[in-house]
C-alpha positions in Angstrom: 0.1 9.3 -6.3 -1.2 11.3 -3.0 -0.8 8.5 0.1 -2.9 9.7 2.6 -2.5 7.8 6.7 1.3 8.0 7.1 0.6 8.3 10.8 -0.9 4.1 10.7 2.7 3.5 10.2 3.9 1.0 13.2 6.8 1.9 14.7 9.0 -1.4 14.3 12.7 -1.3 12.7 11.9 -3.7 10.1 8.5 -2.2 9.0 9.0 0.8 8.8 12.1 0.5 6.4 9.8 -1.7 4.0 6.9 1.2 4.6 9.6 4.3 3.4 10.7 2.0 0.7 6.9 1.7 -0.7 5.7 5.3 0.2 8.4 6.3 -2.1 7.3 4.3 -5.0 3.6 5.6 -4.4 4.2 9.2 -5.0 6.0 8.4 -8.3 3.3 6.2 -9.3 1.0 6.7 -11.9 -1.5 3.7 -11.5 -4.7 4.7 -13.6 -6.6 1.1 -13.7 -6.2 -2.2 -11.0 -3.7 -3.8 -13.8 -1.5 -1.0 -13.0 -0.6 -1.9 -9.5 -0.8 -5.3 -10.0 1.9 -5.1 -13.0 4.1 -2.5 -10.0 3.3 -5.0 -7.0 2.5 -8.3 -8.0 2.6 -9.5 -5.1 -0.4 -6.9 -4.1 -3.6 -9.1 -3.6 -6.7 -7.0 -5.5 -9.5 -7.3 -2.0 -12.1 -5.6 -3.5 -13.5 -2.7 -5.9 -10.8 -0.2 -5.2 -9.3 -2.4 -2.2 -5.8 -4.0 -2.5 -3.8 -5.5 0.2 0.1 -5.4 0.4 2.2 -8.1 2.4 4.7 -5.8 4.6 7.7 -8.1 3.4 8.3 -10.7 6.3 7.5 -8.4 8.8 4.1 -9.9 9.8 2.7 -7.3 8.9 -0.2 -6.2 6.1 -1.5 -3.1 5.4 -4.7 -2.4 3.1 -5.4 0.6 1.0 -8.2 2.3 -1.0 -6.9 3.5 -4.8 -9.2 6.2 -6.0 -7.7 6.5 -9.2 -8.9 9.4 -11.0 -7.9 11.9 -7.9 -4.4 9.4 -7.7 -4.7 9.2 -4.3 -3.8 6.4 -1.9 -5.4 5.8 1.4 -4.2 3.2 3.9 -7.3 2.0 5.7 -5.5 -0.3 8.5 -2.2 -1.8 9.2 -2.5 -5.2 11.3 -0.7 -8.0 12.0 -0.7 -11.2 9.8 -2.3 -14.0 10.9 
């Protein structure tokens, strides 16, 4: 997979371990349907159409992404904090 918005990254120690940690496993990825990043991230909460949101370990944070799966790419739409 193609992750696309890197630069949404926040700059915080703990986050930003957790964030090289999962941009990793994107670009090895091969997710093709919603079931496929489910079955990687189960933890991964499925938002909307092509929507999914991850929980940034304990960090507070969460970050939500757009799959478009037939291009495999991977766009992170915003970072916030958890509230």
């Amino acid at each position: 997979m193609r992750l696309l918005g890197r630069h949404k990254f926040p700059n915080d120690d703990e986050a930003s371990h957790w964030f090289f940690i999962w941009g990793a496993e994107i670009k090895d990825a091969l997710w093709r349907e919603v079931a496929d990043v489910l079955r990687q991230f189960p933890n991964a909460i499925h938002s909307g159409s092509n929507t999914f949101i991850f929980i940034v370990g304990s960090t507070g944070f969460e970050m939500e992404v757009s799959i478009c799966f037939f291009y495999q790419i991977v766009i992170i739409n915003e970072i916030r904090k958890r509230v």
